[in-house]
C-alpha angles and dihedrals in degrees: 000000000000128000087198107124118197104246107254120256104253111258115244120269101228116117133169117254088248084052094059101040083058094045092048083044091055096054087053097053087048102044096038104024115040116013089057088055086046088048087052092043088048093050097051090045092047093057098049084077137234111071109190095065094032106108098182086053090046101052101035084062090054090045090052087042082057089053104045094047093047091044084052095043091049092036080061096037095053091053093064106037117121109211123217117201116146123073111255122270090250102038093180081077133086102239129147113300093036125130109218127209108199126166114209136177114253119215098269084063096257123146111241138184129204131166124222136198115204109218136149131290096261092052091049109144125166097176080066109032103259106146110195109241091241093056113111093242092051091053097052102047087047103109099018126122132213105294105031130118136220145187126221115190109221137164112277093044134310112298118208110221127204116207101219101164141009129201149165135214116249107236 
Protein backbone atom coordinates (compact mmCIF):
# COMPACT_ATOMS: atom_id res chain seq x y z
CA UNK A 1 0.00 0.00 0.00
CA UNK A 2 1.05 3.48 -1.09
CA UNK A 3 0.94 6.64 0.95
CA UNK A 4 1.17 8.60 -2.49
CA UNK A 5 -1.99 11.06 -2.64
CA UNK A 6 -2.97 12.47 -5.92
CA UNK A 7 -2.26 16.43 -5.49
CA UNK A 8 -6.05 18.35 -5.06
CA UNK A 9 -7.52 20.27 -7.91
CA UNK A 10 -7.12 23.90 -6.90
CA UNK A 11 -10.35 25.28 -5.63
CA UNK A 12 -11.86 28.14 -7.75
CA UNK A 13 -10.98 31.79 -6.98
CA UNK A 14 -14.40 33.36 -6.99
CA UNK A 15 -15.48 34.77 -3.87
CA UNK A 16 -18.30 36.91 -2.95
CA UNK A 17 -17.53 40.52 -2.21
CA UNK A 18 -18.55 39.71 1.91
CA UNK A 19 -16.07 36.80 1.54
CA UNK A 20 -13.59 38.74 0.81
CA UNK A 21 -14.23 41.80 3.32
CA UNK A 22 -13.99 38.85 6.22
CA UNK A 23 -11.05 37.26 4.72
CA UNK A 24 -9.12 40.85 4.34
CA UNK A 25 -10.56 41.44 8.11
CA UNK A 26 -8.94 38.26 9.28
CA UNK A 27 -5.53 39.11 8.10
CA UNK A 28 -5.86 41.95 9.79
CA UNK A 29 -6.82 40.41 13.05
CA UNK A 30 -4.05 38.21 12.59
CA UNK A 31 -1.24 40.70 11.33
CA UNK A 32 -2.27 43.82 13.77
CA UNK A 33 -3.95 42.24 16.53
CA UNK A 34 -2.52 39.19 17.64
CA UNK A 35 0.69 38.43 16.41
CA UNK A 36 1.87 41.57 17.81
CA UNK A 37 0.26 40.21 21.78
CA UNK A 38 2.15 36.46 20.88
CA UNK A 39 5.56 38.61 19.90
CA UNK A 40 5.27 40.18 23.02
CA UNK A 41 4.43 36.82 24.81
CA UNK A 42 7.59 35.14 22.89
CA UNK A 43 9.91 37.93 23.90
CA UNK A 44 9.05 37.83 27.93
CA UNK A 45 9.32 34.24 27.87
CA UNK A 46 12.49 34.39 25.99
CA UNK A 47 14.22 36.52 28.62
CA UNK A 48 13.31 34.46 31.60
CA UNK A 49 16.25 32.02 30.26
CA UNK A 50 16.55 28.71 29.43
CA UNK A 51 14.57 27.89 26.00
CA UNK A 52 14.43 24.46 25.55
CA UNK A 53 12.09 23.77 28.84
CA UNK A 54 10.31 27.04 28.58
CA UNK A 55 6.36 26.09 27.23
CA UNK A 56 5.06 29.50 26.99
CA UNK A 57 8.21 30.25 24.77
CA UNK A 58 7.55 26.99 22.76
CA UNK A 59 4.20 27.41 21.89
CA UNK A 60 4.07 30.91 21.41
CA UNK A 61 6.80 30.19 18.45
CA UNK A 62 4.35 27.58 16.81
CA UNK A 63 1.49 29.93 17.27
CA UNK A 64 3.46 32.71 15.51
CA UNK A 65 4.62 30.00 12.93
CA UNK A 66 0.37 29.53 12.44
CA UNK A 67 0.14 32.97 11.88
CA UNK A 68 2.42 33.54 9.98
CA UNK A 69 1.59 30.55 7.63
CA UNK A 70 -2.35 31.41 7.52
CA UNK A 71 -1.55 35.44 7.03
CA UNK A 72 0.96 34.09 3.84
CA UNK A 73 -1.44 31.62 2.55
CA UNK A 74 -4.63 34.62 2.63
CA UNK A 75 -2.07 37.56 1.58
CA UNK A 76 -1.72 35.10 -1.76
CA UNK A 77 -5.56 34.00 -1.86
CA UNK A 78 -6.81 37.30 -1.84
CA UNK A 79 -4.44 38.30 -5.10
CA UNK A 80 -6.02 36.15 -7.10
CA UNK A 81 -9.79 36.28 -6.07
CA UNK A 82 -12.31 37.28 -8.74
CA UNK A 83 -15.31 39.16 -6.99
CA UNK A 84 -17.97 38.88 -7.80
CA UNK A 85 -20.33 41.60 -6.82
CA UNK A 86 -23.01 42.36 -9.25
CA UNK A 87 -26.46 39.70 -9.88
CA UNK A 88 -26.11 37.66 -13.31
CA UNK A 89 -27.37 38.87 -16.32
CA UNK A 90 -30.08 36.18 -16.30
CA UNK A 91 -31.01 36.01 -12.57
CA UNK A 92 -33.62 33.27 -13.16
CA UNK A 93 -30.68 31.30 -13.36
CA UNK A 94 -28.50 29.50 -10.67
CA UNK A 95 -25.37 30.99 -11.14
CA UNK A 96 -22.27 31.83 -8.18
CA UNK A 97 -23.45 34.13 -5.42
CA UNK A 98 -27.67 32.33 -5.35
CA UNK A 99 -28.99 31.45 -3.05
CA UNK A 100 -30.99 28.29 -3.88
CA UNK A 101 -34.24 27.11 -2.20
CA UNK A 102 -34.74 22.79 -3.05
CA UNK A 103 -36.88 20.72 -1.48
CA UNK A 104 -35.55 16.59 -1.34
CA UNK A 105 -36.74 13.56 0.09
CA UNK A 106 -34.74 12.36 3.12
CA UNK A 107 -34.27 8.64 3.69
CA UNK A 108 -37.21 8.05 5.82
CA UNK A 109 -39.21 9.18 2.65
CA UNK A 110 -40.11 13.18 4.12
CA UNK A 111 -40.28 15.57 2.36
CA UNK A 112 -37.58 18.29 3.37
CA UNK A 113 -36.65 21.65 2.39
CA UNK A 114 -33.02 23.58 2.79
CA UNK A 115 -31.73 26.69 1.27
CA UNK A 116 -28.19 27.07 -0.10
CA UNK A 117 -25.98 29.85 -0.97
CA UNK A 118 -23.00 28.91 -3.78
CA UNK A 119 -19.74 30.73 -2.84
CA UNK A 120 -16.09 30.05 -3.19
CA UNK A 121 -13.81 27.44 -1.43
CA UNK A 122 -12.39 29.83 1.22
CA UNK A 123 -16.45 31.17 2.44
CA UNK A 124 -17.58 27.73 2.71
CA UNK A 125 -20.07 27.44 5.69
CA UNK A 126 -22.31 24.58 6.32
CA UNK A 127 -23.84 25.94 9.84
CA UNK A 128 -25.33 28.66 7.36
CA UNK A 129 -25.98 27.11 4.11
CA UNK A 130 -23.10 28.20 2.09
CA UNK A 131 -22.31 25.25 -0.33
CA UNK A 132 -18.51 25.77 -2.01
CA UNK A 133 -18.91 26.08 -6.12
CA UNK A 134 -16.77 23.03 -6.60
CA UNK A 135 -19.05 20.87 -4.39
CA UNK A 136 -20.89 18.28 -6.31
CA UNK A 137 -24.22 19.71 -5.39
CA UNK A 138 -23.13 23.28 -6.51
CA UNK A 139 -22.17 22.10 -9.51
CA UNK A 140 -25.05 20.53 -10.26
CA UNK A 141 -27.62 23.20 -9.41
CA UNK A 142 -25.25 25.86 -11.54
CA UNK A 143 -27.30 26.52 -14.67
CA UNK A 144 -30.72 25.27 -13.42
CA UNK A 145 -33.79 27.23 -13.30
CA UNK A 146 -36.98 27.18 -10.71
CA UNK A 147 -38.68 23.72 -11.27
CA UNK A 148 -35.89 21.42 -12.23
CA UNK A 149 -34.76 18.73 -10.71
CA UNK A 150 -31.49 17.27 -10.06
CA UNK A 151 -29.85 14.55 -8.83
CA UNK A 152 -26.62 14.65 -6.61
CA UNK A 153 -24.78 10.93 -5.99
CA UNK A 154 -23.54 10.71 -2.06
CA UNK A 155 -22.70 8.62 -0.18
CA UNK A 156 -25.39 7.05 1.34
CA UNK A 157 -27.47 6.77 -2.18
CA UNK A 158 -28.48 9.50 -5.24
CA UNK A 159 -30.79 12.45 -3.92
CA UNK A 160 -33.11 14.04 -6.30
CA UNK A 161 -33.15 17.48 -5.83
CA UNK A 162 -36.13 20.00 -6.80
CA UNK A 163 -35.11 23.43 -7.51
CA UNK A 164 -38.35 25.67 -5.69
CA UNK A 165 -36.67 29.44 -5.48
CA UNK A 166 -33.22 31.69 -6.81
CA UNK A 167 -31.85 34.75 -5.45
CA UNK A 168 -29.34 36.86 -5.28
CA UNK A 169 -27.95 39.02 -2.64
CA UNK A 170 -28.48 43.36 -3.21
CA UNK A 171 -25.18 44.84 -3.11
Amino acid sequence: MSRYRPPQKPSSNYITAQGRERLKNEVYQLWKVERPIVTQAVSEAAAQGDRSENADYIYGKRRLREIDRRVRYLSKRLENFIVVDRPPDDPSRVFFAAFVSVEFEDSAGEVKQARYRIVGADELDPSLGYISVDSPLARALIGKRVDDEISVSTPTGVIEYAITDIEYAQS
